[in-house]
Every structure is written in structure tokens, then in C-alpha cells.
C-alpha positions as CSV (number, residue, x, y, z in Angstrom):
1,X,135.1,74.4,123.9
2,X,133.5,77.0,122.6
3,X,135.4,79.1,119.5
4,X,135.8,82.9,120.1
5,X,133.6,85.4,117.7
6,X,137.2,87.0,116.0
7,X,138.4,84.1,114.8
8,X,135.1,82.7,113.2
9,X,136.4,82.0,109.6
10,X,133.6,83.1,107.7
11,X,134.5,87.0,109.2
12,X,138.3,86.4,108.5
13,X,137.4,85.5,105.1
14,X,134.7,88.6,105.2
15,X,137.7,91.0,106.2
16,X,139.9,89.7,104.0
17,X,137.8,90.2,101.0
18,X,136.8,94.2,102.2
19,X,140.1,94.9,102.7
20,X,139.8,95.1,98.6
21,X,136.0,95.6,97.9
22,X,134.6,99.1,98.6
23,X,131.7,100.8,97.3
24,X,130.7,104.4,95.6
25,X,127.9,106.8,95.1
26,X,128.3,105.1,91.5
27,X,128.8,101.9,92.1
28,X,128.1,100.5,95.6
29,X,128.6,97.8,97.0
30,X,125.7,94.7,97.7
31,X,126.3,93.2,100.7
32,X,125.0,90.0,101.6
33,X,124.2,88.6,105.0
34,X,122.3,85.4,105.3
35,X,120.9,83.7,108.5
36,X,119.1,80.4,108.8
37,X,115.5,81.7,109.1
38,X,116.4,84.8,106.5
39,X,118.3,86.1,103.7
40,X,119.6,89.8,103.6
41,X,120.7,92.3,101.1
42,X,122.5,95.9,101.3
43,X,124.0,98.3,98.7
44,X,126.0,100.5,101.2
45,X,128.2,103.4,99.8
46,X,131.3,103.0,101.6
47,X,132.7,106.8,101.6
48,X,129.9,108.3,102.8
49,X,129.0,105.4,104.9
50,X,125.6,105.2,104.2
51,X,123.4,102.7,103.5
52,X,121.2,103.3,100.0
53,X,119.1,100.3,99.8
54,X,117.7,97.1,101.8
55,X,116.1,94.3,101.1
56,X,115.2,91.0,102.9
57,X,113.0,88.2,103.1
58,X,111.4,90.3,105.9
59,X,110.0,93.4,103.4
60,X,106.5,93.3,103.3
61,X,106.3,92.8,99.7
62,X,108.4,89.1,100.1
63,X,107.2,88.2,103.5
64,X,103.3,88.3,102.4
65,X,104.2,86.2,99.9
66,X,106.6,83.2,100.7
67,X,106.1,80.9,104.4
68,X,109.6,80.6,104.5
69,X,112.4,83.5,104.2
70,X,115.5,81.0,104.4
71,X,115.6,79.3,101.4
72,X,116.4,79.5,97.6
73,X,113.2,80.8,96.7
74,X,113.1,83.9,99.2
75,X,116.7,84.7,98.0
76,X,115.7,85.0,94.3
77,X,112.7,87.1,95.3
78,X,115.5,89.1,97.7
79,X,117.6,89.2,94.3
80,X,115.1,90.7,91.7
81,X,113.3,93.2,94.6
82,X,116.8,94.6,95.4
83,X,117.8,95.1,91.6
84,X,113.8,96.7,91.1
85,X,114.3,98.7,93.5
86,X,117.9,100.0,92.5
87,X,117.4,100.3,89.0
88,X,114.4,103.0,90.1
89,X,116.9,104.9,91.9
90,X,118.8,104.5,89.0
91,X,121.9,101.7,90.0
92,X,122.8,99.3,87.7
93,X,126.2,98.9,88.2
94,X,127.6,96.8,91.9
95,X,130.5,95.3,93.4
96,X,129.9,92.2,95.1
97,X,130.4,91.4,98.2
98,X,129.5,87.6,99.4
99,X,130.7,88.5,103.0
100,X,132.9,85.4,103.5
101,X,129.9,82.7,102.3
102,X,130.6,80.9,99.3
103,X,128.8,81.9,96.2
104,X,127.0,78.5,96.3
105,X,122.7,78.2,97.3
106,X,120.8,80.9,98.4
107,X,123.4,83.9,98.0
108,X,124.3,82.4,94.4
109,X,120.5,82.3,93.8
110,X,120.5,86.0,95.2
111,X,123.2,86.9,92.7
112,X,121.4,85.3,89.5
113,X,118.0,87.0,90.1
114,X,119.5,90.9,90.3
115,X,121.7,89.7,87.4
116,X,118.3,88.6,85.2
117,X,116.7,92.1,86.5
118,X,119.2,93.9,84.7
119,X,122.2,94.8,87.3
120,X,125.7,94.3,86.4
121,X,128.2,92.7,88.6
């Protein structure tokens, strides 16, 4: 039987955390959104509704460089790229946001790596 989309628990967990997380001009939020070929990263301001910065394992800069976006390795270079990138446009501090996947793997190792680049979350 196949399970309808709604009631997929990682998006019930997703909405339950945004229902409390929501990002600024001054401190947006970093979204993460993972698949199994590639790892994803956002900082969105939420009252505008825009979209500052993304990264993923498909940016030229990572995808010339690693075979394989969807593991450990392409998150970390995900990680320090995003934070790069974001501390240039002058961002340091983020909220959060694991979209409903546990803070475990590729989006922990996502996490670390802007952490060692110098963002604060």
C-alpha cells in the first residue's frame, strides 16, 4: 500500500519544527535538504521570502571535485562552501533548520564544517 505524501513523517516532523524556526535579514535560516545522490543547503530569509544563498553538491566548485555528491565528504565540502560564501556576504550568525532528518551523517557533517568556517549556530 503505498503511504500518502502528507503524512510522510519526516515533513510532519519538518512542519512541526518551522512552526517555531524562522529566519531574518540578520539571521536566516539554513535549510537542509538531502537526497540520495546529493546533499543541499539554503539560507532563506523567511519575511521577505527570499532565498540569499545556495549551495549543493551540484556547484561547480564541489562537483569538479568529488565523484560522488551523496555522501559525508560532499556534505562537509557543502558545509564550509555555504559558510565561505556567507561570511563574504557578511552572515555569521543562522538558525538551523535539519528539515525533519536527524542531525546524524551527512547533515551532522554539513553542520560541523560551517561551524569550523566560522558560523554560529
Amino acid at each position: 500500500m503505498k503511504r500518502k505524501r502528507g503524512n510522510d513523517p519526516r515533513r510532519v516532523r519538518h512542519q512541526r519544527v518551522r512552526k517555531k524556526v524562522a529566519g531574518t535579514a540578520t539571521r536566516p535560516r539554513l535549510c537542509v535538504s538531502r537526497s540520495l545522490k546529493h546533499i543541499y543547503a539554503q539560507l532563506i530569509d523567511d519575511e521577505q521570502g527570499h532565498t540569499l544563498l545556495g549551495v549543493s553538491s551540484l556547484s561547480p566548485e564541489i562537483k569538479a571535485t568529488l565523484p560522488h555528491g551523496g555522501n559525508v565528504a560532499a556534505a562537509k565540502e557543502v558545509g564550509s562552501l555555504l559558510a565561505q560564501k556567507a561570511l563574504e556576504k557578511n552572515i555569521v550568525q543562522v538558525v538551523f533548520d535539519r528539515a525533519g532528518y536527524k542531525y546524524h551523517g551527512r547533515v551532522a557533517a554539513l553542520a560541523s564544517a560551517a561551524r569550523e568556517k566560522g558560523m554560529q549556530f
